[in-house]
N, C-alpha and C positions, 0 to 999 in steps of 0.2 A: 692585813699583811700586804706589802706592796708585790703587785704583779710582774713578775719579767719577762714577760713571752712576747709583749709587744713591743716596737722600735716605734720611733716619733713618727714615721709614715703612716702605724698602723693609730695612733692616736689625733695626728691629721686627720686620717680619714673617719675616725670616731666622731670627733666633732662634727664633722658634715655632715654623719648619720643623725648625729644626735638634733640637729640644727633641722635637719627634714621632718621627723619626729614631732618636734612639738611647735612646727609651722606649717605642715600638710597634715598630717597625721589626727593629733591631738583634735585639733577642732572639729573632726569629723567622726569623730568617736562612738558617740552615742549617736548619730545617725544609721553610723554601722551595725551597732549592735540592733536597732530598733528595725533593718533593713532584714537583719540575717543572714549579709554578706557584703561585701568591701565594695562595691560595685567599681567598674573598668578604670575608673580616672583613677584612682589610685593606683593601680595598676600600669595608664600610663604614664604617673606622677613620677615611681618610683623609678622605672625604665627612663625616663628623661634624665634622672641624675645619672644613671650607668648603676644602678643597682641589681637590676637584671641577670646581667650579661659578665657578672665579674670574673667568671671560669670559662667563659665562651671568649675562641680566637677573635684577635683585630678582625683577619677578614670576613667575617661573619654578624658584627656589629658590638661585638664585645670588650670586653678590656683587656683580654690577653692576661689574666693574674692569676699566676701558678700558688701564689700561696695564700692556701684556705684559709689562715687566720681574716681575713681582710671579710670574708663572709662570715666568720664567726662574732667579729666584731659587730658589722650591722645585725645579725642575730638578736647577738643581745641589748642592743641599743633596742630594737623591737619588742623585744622579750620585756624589758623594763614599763613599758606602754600598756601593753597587755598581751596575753600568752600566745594567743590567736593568730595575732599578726606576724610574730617569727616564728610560728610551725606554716601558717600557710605561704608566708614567703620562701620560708625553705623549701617547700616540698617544690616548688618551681624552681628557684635559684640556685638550690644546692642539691637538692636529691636528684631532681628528672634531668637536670643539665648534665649532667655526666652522663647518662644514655644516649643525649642526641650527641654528644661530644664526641666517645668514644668509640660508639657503636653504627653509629648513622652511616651512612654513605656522601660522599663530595654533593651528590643531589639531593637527597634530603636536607644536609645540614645548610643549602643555599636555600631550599626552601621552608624550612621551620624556624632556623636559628634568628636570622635577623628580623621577623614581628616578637619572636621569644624574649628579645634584649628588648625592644621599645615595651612589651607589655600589651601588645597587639592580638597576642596568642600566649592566650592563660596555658597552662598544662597539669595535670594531674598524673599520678601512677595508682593504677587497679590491681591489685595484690590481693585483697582480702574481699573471702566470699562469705556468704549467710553462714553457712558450715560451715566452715575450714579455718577461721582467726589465726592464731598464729603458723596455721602449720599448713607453710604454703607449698609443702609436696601434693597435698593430698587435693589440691582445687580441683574442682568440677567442667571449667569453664574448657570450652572445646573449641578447636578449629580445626577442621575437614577440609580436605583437598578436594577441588570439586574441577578437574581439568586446570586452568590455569591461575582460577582464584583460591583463595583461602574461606571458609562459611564457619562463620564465630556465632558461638549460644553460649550463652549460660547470664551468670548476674555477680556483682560487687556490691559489697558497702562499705558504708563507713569511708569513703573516701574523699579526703581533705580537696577540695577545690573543687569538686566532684561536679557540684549544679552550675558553674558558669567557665569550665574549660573549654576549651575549642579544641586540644588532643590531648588526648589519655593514652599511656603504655598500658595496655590489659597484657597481663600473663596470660597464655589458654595452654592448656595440650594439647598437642597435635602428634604426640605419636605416647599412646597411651600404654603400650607394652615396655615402655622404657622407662617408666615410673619417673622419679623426680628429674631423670634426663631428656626426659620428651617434653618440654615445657618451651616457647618460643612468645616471643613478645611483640606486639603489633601497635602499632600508633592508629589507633583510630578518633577518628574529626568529627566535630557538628557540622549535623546535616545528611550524616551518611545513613542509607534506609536499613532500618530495624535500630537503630542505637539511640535508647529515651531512656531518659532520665525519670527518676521516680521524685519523691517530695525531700526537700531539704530536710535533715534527719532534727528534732527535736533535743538536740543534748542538756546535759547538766549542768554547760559550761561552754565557754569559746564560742557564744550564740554569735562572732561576728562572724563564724568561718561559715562557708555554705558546703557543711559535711553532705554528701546526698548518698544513693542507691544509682545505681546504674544497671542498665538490663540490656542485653545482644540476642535480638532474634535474629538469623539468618542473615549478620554482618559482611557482604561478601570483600573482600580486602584483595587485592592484588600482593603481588612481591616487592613493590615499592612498599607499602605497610608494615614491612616487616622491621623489624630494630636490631640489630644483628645478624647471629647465626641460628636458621632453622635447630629448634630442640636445643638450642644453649641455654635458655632464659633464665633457669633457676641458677647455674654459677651465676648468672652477669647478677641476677637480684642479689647474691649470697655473698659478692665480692660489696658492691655497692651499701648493702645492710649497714656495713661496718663506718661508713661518713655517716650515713643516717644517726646512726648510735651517738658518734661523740657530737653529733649537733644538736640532739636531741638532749643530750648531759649538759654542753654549755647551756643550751636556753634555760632548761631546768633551773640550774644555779644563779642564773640571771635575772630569773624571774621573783624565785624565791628571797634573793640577796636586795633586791627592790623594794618588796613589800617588806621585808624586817627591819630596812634603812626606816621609812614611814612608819612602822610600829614601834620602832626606839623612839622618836619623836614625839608621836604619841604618847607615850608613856612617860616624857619629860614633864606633857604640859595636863593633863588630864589626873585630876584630882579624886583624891576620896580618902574620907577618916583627916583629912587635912591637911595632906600633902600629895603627892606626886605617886601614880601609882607603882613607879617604874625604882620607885626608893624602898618598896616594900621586899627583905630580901629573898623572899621566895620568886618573886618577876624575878628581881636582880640575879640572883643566880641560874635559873633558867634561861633568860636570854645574854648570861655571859656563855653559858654553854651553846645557845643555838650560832651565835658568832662566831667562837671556836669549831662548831660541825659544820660550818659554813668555810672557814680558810682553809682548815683541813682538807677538806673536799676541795673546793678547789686549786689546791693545791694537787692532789691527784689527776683533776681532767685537764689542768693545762699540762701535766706533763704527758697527758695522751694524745693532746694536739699537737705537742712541739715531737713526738712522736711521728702523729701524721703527716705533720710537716716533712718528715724525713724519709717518709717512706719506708717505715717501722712499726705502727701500730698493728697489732693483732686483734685478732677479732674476737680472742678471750677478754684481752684489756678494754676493746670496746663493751663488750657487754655489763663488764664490772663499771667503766664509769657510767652506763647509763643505768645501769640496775642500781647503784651507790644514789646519784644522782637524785633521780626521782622520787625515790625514799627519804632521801632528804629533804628533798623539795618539801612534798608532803609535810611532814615532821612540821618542820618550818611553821607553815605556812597553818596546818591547826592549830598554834601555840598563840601564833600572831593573831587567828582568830578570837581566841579565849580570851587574849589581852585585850581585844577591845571590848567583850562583853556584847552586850545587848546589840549594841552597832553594827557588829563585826557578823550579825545575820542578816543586814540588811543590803540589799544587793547597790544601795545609793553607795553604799562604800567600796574604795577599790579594792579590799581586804579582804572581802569576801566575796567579788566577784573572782579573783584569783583564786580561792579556796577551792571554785568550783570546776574553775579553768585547769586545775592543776591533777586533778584527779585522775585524769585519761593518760597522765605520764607514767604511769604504772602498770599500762595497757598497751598504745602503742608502740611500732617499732619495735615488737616483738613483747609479749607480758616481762614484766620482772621475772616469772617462774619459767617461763623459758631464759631469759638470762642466766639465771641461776644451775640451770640443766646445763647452759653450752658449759659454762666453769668448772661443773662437777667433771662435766666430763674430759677436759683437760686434765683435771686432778686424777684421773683413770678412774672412774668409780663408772663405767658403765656408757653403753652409747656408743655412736659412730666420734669419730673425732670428727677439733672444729679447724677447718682451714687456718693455718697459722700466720697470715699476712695478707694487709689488705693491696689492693691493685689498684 
């Protein structure tokens, strides 16, 4: 089904994603993977096009482009490559850019924002602890007023850019009798004493990304550190969640819609019993269906973009397109396994490194089961309600 959400600007600029993609990108692919992270140049590869900086002001070295499709679009030019690369670019470009954007100070944003656009200063956001996974009321991670500084403990995982950023937003509490309203968010840098990194985390998948553990002894932070409003942190996460969600739905589908493009073709030319496997009508009608649960859905998450375009998305409808989303992915993406058989376990094929990459979207960004929980709860079946509108 043809898409409408895009104008010829945003397929201009798709081309030139696409055109970076498989003239920077592509040939460094398996170096990446074999590295177990993207290392810098790519980084400042991407930053040279203006890839960076696409929601960060002119004055700050950015493009000044208020509308997110043009990020969703390189997204999934990304996503199409492999899974890795448009969740770790997003978590820079699109997730943490809104924090220094909207919450920074005139001095912070002169001093983070423009190496942030060239790729000079990687970024990550610290959310998730050993304990605590989705439920980020209950973090552990503390910061103490100690006369004029802040003194940061505790630990993160699992965090996407984690081993080669130069600042991280860590969530902490700092005022622990206020429950999820005591929570304040701190930009902390390489180099600062007590803040080490543990081993890049071993996954099942996405080996280009350098997921790591992060640890804070005795962080001591000033009030420039700080990212907003002392004890705001959890709204400003809880508003922001909801981009995260439907970037996280586009790649999904972009991802998955890739590797089923490459399994129909396969399926043309790959034989057995004597013909074509993809003529046998049990494939055949399987992957007429997974095509149709692929338009269908997308059909639902671009209407949640052109939503967010408007400044109308709710944070019900984001959790349904990412909880939809990623289930579908999934789905996909085992079917297109099994079509290739034997091959389709072997990690030389892009099929099943996808398989593996795609796994963790049913985890991130909150689990599916919490997805699930915000919607019930909309539906009144129990729970605090969920915020009705993203900011």
């Amino acid at each position: 089904m043809r898409r409408t959400i895009f104008d010829s600007d945003h397929e201009t600029f798709r081309a030139s994603c696409r055109a970076f993609v498989d003239r920077t990108l592509r040939p460094d692919q398996e170096k990446h993977l074999a590295n177990h992270e993207f290392g810098r140049q790519m980084w400042l590869d991407l930053g040279r096009q203006g890839f960076l900086g696409l929601n960060v002001p002119e004055e700050y070295g950015g493009a000044g482009v208020e509308d997110p499709r043009f990020m969703l679009v390189l997204a999934e030019e990304l996503s199409k490559l492999a899974f890795a690369y448009s969740s770790c670019v997003g978590i820079h470009a699109d997730c943490v850019a809104p924090y220094l954007v909207d919450l920074c100070t005139p001095e912070q944003k002169a001093r983070w924002l423009p190496k942030f656009c060239t790729g000079e200063l990687l970024t990550a956001i610290a959310m998730t602890e050993p304990s605590g996974g989705s439920d980020l009321a209950a973090l552990t991670t503390t910061a103490v007023r100690d006369g004029d500084v802040w003194v940061l403990n505790g630990a993160k995982t699992f965090i996407t850019n984690g081993y080669s950023a130069d600042l991280v937003i860590v969530a902490a509490r700092t005022s622990p009798e206020k429950g999820a309203r005591g929570i304040t968010l701190f930009a902390v840098e390489t180099g600062m004493a007590g803040f080490e990194r543990g081993r890049k985390l071993d996954k099942v998948g996405q080996a280009e990304s350098d997921t790591a553990e992060l640890f804070f002894a005795d962080v001591r932070l000033g009030d420039a550190q700080v990212i907003g409003e002392v004890d705001a942190g959890f709204g400003y996460m809880m508003q922001r969640l909801v981009v995260e969600r439907i970037g996280a739905a586009v790649n999904n589908l972009s991802h998955a819609r890739q590797i089923l493009d490459e399994t129909l073709e396969y399926v043309k030319d790959r034989q057995a019993f004597g013909q074509p496997i993809g003529s046998f009508q049990a494939n055949k009608f399987r992957l007429a269906e997974l095509v149709t649960l692929a338009d269908v859905s997308q059909a639902f998450v671009d209407a949640c973009v052109m939503q967010q375009v408007h400044g109308t998305l709710t944070a019900v409808d984001a959790a349904k397109a990412k909880w939809w989303a990623a289930d579908v992915q999934n789905k996909i993406l085992d079917v297109c396994v099994q079509l290739y058989g034997g091959y389709g376990y072997m990690n030389e094929y892009r099929v099943a490194r996808a398989w593996a990459d795609a796994r963790v979207s049913r985890i991130w960004a909150g689990t599916n089961e919490i997805m699930l929980e915000l919607i019930g709860r909309d539906l009144g079946l129990g729970g605090q309600p969920v915020q009705k509108r993203a900011h």
